[in-house]
Backbone as a printed PyTorch tensor [residue, N CA C, xyz], in Angstrom:
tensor([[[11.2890, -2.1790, 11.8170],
         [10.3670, -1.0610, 11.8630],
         [ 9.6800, -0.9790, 10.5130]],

        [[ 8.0680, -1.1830, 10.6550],
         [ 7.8730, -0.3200,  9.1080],
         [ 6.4710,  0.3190,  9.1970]],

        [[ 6.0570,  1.3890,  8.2660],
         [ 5.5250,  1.9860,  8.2600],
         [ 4.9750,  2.4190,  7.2810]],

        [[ 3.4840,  3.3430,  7.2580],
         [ 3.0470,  3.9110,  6.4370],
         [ 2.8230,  5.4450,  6.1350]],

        [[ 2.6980,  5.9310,  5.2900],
         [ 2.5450,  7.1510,  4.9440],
         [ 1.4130,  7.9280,  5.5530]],

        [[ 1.4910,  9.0740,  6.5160],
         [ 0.4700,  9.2910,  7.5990],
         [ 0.5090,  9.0870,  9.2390]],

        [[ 1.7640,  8.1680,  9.4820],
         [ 1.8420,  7.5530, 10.4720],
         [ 2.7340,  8.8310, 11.3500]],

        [[ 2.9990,  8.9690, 12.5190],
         [ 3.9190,  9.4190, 13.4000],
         [ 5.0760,  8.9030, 13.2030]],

        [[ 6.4900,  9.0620, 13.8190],
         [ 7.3420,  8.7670, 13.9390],
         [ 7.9540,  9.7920, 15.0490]],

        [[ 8.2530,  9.0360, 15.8390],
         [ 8.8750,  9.3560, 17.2820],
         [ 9.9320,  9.4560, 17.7550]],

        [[10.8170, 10.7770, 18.2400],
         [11.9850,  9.9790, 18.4950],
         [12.5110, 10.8130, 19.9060]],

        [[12.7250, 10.2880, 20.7410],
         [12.8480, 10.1410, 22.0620],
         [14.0380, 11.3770, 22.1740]],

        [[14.4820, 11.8500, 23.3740],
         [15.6840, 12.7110, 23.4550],
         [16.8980, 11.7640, 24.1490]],

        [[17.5930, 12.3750, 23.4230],
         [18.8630, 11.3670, 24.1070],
         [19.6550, 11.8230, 25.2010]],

        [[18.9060, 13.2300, 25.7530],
         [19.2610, 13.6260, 27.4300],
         [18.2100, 13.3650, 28.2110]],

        [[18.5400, 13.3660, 29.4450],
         [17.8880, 12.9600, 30.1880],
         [16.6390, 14.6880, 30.3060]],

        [[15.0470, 14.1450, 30.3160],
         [14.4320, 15.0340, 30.6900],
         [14.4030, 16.3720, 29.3410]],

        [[14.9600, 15.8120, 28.1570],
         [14.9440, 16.4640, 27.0300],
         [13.7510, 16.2170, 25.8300]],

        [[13.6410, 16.6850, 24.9500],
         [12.0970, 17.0880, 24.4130],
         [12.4170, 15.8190, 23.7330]],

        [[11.0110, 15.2150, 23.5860],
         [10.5450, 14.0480, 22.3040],
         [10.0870, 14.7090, 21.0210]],

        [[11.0930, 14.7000, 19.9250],
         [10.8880, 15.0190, 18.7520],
         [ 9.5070, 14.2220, 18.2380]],

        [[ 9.0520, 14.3760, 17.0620],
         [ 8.2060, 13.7710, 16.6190],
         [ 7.6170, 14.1000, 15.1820]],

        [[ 7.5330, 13.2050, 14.2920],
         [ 7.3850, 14.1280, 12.5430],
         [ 5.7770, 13.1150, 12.0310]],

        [[ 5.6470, 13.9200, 11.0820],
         [ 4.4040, 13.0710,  9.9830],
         [ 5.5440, 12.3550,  9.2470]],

        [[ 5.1420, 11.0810,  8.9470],
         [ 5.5690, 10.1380,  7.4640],
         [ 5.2830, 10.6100,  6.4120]],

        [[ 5.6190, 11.2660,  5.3330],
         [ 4.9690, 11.9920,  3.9400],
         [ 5.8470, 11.1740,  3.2050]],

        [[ 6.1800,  9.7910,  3.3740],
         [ 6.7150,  8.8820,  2.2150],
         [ 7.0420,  7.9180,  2.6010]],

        [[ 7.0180,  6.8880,  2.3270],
         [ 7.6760,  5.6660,  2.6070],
         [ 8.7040,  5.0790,  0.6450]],

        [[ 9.6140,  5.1040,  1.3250],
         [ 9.9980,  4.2210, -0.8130],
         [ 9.9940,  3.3270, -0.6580]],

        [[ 9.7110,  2.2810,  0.2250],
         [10.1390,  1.0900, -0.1800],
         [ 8.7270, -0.0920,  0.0790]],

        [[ 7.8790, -0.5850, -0.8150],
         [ 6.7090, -1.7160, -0.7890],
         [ 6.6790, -2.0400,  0.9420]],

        [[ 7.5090, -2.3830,  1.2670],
         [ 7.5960, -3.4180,  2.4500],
         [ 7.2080, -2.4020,  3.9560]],

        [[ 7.7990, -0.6410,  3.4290],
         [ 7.5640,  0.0440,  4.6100],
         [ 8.7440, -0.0230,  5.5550]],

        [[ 9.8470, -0.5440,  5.0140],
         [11.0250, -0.7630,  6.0260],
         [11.5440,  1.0400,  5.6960]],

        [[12.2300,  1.9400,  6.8100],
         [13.3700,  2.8940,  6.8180],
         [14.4180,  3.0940,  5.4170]],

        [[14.2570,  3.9400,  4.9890],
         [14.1500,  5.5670,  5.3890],
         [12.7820,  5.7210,  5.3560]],

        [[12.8400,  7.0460,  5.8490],
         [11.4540,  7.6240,  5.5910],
         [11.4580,  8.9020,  5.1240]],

        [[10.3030,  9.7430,  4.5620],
         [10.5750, 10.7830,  3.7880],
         [ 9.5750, 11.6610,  5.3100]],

        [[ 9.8500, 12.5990,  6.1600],
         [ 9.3080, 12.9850,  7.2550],
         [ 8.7680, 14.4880,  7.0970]],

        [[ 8.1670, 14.8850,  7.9700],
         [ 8.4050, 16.3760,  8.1520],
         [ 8.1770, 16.7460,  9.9350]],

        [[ 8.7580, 17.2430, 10.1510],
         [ 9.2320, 17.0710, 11.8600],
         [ 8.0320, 18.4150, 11.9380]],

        [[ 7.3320, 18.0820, 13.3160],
         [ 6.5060, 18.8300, 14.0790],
         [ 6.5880, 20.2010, 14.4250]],

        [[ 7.9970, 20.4070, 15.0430],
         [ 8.4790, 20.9510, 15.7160],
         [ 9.1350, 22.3720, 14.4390]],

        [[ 9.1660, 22.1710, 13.8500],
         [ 9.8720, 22.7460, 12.6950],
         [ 9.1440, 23.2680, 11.5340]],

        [[ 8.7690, 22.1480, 10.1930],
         [ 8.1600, 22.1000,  9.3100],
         [ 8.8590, 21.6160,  8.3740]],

        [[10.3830, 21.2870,  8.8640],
         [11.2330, 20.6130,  7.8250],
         [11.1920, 19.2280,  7.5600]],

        [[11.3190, 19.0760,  6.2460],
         [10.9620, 18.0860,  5.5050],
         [12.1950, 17.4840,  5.3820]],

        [[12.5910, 16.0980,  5.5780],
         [13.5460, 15.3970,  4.7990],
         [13.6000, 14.2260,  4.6400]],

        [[14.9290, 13.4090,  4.6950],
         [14.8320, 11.9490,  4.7660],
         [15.4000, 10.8840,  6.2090]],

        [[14.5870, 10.6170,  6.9930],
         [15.0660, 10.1700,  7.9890],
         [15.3470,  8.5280,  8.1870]],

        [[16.5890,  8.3300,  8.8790],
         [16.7750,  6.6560,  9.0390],
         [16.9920,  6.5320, 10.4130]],

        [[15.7200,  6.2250, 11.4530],
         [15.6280,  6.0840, 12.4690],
         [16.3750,  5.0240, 13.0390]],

        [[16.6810,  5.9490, 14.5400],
         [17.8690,  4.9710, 15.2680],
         [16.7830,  3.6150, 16.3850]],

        [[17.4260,  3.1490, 16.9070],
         [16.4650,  1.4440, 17.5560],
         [15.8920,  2.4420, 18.2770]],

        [[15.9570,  3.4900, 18.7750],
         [15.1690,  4.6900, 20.2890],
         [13.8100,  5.0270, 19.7910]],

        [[14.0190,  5.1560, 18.2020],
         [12.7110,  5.4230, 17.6210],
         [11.7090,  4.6230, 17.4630]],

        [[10.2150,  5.3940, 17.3890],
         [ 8.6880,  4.3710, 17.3630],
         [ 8.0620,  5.0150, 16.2480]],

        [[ 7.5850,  4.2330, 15.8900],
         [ 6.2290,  4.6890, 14.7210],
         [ 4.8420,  4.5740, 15.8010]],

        [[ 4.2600,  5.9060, 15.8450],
         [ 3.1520,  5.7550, 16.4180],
         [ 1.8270,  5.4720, 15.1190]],

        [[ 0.9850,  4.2280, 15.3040],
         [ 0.6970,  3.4890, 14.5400],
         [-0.8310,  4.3170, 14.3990]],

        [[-1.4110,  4.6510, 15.0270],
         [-2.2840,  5.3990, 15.0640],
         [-2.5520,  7.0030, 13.9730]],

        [[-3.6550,  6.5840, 13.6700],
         [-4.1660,  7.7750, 12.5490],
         [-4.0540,  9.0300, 13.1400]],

        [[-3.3720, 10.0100, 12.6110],
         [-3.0910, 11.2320, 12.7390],
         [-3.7540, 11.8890, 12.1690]],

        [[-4.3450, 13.0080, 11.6230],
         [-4.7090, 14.1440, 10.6620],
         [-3.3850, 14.7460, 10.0840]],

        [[-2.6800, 14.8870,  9.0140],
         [-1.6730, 15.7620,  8.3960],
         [-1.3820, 17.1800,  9.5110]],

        [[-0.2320, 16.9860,  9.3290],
         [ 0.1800, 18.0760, 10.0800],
         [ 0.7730, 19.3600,  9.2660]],

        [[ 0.2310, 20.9080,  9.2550],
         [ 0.9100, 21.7670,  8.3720],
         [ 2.6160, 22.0490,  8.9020]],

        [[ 3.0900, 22.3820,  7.9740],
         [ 4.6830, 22.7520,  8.6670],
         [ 4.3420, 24.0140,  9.8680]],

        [[ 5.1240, 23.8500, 10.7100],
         [ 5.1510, 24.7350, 12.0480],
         [ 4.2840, 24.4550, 12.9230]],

        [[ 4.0520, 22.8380, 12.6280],
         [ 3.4070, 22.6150, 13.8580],
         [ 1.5930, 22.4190, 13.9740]],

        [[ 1.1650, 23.4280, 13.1590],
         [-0.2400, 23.3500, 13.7530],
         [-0.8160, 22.3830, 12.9810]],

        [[-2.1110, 22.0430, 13.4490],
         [-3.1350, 21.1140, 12.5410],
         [-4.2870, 21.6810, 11.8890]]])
């Protein structure tokens, strides 16, 4: 997986028929773009450091920044 700063990051529910999380990238540390990532989840506005499991996608597509709580 790798990624850039700006990008989506996706992550599926692990019940059946349960919500798809989903955050902005607000960091990448590492040149190459490989995991962790520095996130801030959609759904929330919380910011942290995420190390996505194989369920997860980087949606590769340009986003606009997202404010915490969701809106744009």
């Amino acid at each position: 997986m790798h990624a850039r700063k700006g990008e989506r990051l996706v992550v599926p529910s692990r019940t059946l028929g349960g919500p798809v999380r989903d955050a902005e990238i607000i960091g990448v540390p590492h040149d190459d773009g490989s995991p962790p990532y520095r996130v801030r989840w959609s759904d929330t506005g919380h910011e942290g450091l995420f190390f996505p499991g194989p369920d997860a996608w980087v949606d590769h597509e340009e986003h606009p920044p997202t404010a915490p709580g969701g809106s744009r």
